[in-house]
PyMOL CGO cylinders between C-alpha atoms (Angstrom):
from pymol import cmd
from pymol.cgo import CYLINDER

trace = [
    CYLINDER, -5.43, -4.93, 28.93, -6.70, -2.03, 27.18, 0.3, 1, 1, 1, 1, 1, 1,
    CYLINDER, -6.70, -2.03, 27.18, -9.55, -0.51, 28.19, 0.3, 1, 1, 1, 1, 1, 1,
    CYLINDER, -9.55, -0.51, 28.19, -12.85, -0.52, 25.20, 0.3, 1, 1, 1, 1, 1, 1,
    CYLINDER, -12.85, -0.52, 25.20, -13.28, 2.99, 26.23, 0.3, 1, 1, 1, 1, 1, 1,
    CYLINDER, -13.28, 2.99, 26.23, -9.43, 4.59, 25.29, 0.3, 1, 1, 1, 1, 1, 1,
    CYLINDER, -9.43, 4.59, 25.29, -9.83, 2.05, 21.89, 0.3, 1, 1, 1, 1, 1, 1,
    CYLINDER, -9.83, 2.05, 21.89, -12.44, 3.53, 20.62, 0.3, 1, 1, 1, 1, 1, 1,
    CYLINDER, -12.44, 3.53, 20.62, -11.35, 7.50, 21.62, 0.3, 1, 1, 1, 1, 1, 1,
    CYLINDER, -11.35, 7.50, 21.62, -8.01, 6.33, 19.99, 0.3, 1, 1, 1, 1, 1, 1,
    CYLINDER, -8.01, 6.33, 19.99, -9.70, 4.64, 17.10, 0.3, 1, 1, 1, 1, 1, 1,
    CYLINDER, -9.70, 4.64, 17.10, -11.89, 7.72, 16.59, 0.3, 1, 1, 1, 1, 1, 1,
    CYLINDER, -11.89, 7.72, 16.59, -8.93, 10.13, 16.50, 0.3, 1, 1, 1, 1, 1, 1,
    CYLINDER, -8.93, 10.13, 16.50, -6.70, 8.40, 14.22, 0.3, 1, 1, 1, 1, 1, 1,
    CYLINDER, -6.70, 8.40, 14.22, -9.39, 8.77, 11.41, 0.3, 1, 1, 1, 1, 1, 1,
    CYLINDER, -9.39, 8.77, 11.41, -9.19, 12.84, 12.55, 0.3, 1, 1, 1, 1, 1, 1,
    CYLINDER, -9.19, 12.84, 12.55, -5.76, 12.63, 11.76, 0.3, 1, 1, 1, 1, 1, 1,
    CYLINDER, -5.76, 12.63, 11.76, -5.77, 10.79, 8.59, 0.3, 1, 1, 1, 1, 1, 1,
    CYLINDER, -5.77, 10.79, 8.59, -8.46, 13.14, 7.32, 0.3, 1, 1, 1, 1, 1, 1,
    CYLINDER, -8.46, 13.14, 7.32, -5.98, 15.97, 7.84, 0.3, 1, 1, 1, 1, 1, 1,
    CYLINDER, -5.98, 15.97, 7.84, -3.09, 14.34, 5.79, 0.3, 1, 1, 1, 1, 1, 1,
    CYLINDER, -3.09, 14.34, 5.79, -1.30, 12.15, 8.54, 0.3, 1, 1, 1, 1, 1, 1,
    CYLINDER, -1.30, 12.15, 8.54, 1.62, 10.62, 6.26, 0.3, 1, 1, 1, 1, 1, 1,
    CYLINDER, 1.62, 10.62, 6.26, 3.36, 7.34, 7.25, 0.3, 1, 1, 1, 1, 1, 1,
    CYLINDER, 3.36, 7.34, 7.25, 6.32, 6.44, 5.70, 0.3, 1, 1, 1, 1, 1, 1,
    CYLINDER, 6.32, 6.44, 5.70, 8.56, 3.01, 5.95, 0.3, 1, 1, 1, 1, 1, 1,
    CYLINDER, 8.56, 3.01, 5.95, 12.17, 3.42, 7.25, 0.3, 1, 1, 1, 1, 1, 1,
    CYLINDER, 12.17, 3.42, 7.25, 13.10, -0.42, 7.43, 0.3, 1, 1, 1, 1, 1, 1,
    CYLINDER, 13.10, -0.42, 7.43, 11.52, -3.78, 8.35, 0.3, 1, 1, 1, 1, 1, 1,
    CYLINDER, 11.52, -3.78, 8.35, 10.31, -2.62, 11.56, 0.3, 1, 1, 1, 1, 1, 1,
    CYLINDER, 10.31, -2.62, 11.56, 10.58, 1.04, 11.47, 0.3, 1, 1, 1, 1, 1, 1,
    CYLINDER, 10.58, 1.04, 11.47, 8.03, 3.62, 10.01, 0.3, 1, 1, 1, 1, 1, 1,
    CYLINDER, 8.03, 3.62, 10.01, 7.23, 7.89, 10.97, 0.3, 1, 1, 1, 1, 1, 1,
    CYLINDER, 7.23, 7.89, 10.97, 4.44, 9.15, 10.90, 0.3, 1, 1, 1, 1, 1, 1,
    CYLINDER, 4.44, 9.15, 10.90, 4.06, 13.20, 11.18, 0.3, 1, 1, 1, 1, 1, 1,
    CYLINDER, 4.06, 13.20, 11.18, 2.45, 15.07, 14.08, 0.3, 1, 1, 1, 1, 1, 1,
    CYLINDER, 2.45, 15.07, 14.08, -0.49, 17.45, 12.92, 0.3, 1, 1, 1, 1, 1, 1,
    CYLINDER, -0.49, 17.45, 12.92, -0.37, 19.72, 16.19, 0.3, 1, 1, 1, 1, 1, 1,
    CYLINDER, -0.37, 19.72, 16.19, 3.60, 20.12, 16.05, 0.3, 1, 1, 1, 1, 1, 1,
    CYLINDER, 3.60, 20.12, 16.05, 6.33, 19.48, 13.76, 0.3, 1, 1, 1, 1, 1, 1,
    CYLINDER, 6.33, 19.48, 13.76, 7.15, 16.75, 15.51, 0.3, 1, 1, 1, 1, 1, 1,
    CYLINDER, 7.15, 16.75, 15.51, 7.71, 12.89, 13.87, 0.3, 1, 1, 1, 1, 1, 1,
    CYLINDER, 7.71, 12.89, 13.87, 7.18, 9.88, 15.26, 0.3, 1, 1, 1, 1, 1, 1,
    CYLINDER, 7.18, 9.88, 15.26, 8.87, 6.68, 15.42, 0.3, 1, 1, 1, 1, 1, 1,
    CYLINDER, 8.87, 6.68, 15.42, 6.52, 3.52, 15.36, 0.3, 1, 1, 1, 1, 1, 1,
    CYLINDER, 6.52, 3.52, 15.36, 8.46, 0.26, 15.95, 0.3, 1, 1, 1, 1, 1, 1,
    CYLINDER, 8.46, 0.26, 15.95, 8.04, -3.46, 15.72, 0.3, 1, 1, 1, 1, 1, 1,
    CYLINDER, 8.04, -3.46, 15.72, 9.46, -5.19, 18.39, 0.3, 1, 1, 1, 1, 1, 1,
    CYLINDER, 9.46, -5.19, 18.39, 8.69, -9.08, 18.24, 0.3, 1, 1, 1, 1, 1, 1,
    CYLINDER, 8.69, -9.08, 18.24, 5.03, -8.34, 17.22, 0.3, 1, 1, 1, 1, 1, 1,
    CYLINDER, 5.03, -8.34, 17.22, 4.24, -5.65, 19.82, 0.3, 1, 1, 1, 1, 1, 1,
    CYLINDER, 4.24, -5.65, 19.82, 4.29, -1.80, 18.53, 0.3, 1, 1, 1, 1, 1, 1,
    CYLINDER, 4.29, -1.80, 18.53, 5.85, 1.07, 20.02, 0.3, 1, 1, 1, 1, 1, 1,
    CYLINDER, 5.85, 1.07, 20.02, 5.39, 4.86, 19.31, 0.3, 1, 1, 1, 1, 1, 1,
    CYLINDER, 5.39, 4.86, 19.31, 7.41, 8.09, 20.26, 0.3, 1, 1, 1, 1, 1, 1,
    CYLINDER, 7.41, 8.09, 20.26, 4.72, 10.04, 20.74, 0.3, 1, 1, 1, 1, 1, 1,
    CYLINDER, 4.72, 10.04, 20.74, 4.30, 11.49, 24.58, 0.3, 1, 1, 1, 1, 1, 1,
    CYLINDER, 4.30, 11.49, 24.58, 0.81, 9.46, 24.79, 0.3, 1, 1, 1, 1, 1, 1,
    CYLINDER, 0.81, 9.46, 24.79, 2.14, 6.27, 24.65, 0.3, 1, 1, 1, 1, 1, 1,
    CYLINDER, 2.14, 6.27, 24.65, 5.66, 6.82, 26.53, 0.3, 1, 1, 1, 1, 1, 1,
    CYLINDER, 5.66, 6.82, 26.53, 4.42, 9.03, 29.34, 0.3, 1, 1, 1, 1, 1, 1,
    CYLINDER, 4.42, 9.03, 29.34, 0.71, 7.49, 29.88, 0.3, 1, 1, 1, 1, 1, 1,
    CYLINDER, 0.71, 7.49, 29.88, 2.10, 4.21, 29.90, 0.3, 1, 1, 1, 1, 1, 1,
    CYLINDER, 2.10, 4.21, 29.90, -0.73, 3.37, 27.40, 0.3, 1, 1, 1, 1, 1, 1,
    CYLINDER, -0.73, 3.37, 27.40, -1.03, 0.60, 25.07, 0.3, 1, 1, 1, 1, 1, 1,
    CYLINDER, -1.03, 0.60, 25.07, -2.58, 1.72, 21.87, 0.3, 1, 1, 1, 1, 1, 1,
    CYLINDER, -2.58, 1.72, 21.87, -2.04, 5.41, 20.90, 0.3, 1, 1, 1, 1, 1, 1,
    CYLINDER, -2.04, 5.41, 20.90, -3.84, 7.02, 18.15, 0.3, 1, 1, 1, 1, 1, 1,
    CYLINDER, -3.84, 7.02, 18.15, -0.60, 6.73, 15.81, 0.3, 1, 1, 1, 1, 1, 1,
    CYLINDER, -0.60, 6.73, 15.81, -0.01, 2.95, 15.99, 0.3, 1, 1, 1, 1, 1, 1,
    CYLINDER, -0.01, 2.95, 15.99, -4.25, 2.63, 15.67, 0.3, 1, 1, 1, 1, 1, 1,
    CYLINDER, -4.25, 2.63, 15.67, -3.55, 4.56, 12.15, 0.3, 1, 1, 1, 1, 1, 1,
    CYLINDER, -3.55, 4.56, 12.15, -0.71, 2.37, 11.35, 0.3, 1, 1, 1, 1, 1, 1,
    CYLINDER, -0.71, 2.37, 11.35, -2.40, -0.90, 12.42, 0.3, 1, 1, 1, 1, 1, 1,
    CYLINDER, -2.40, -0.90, 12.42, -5.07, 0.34, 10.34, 0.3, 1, 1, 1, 1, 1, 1,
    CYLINDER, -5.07, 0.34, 10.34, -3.08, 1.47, 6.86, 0.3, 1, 1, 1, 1, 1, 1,
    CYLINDER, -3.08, 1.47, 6.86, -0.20, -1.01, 7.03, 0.3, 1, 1, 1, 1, 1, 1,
    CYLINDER, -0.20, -1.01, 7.03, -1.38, -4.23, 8.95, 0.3, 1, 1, 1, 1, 1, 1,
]
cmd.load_cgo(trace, "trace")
């Protein structure tokens, strides 16, 4: 379960970084990037049976469920 509190920090922040020109862009079905605005990095958002996945380091090494990049694209594409 994800905590209200990290939601709403998460929710907060992914307006921040569509303000500052986040770009998403579709690579397949279940694929889309979406560009890092503190690095050069990109990040890989996936679909997997209904349940999203991001490459960024706050969702793989936090364990969390909801990072501020799949709370953009849940926003702008779902």
């Amino acid at each position: 379960m994800v905590n209200n509190t990290l939601v709403e920090i998460r929710m907060k922040r992914d307006q921040e970084i569509l303000q500052k020109g986040a770009t998403i862009t579709k690579i397949d079905n279940t694929t889309y990037t979406i560009n890092s605005l503190t690095s050069n990095s990109i990040y890989e958002i996936n679909n997997l049976e209904n349940r999203f996945v991001c490459s960024c380091p706050d969702f793989q090494y936090r364990e969390v469920e909801l990072c501020k990049h799949i709370s953009l694209f849940t926003d702008m594409v779902y």
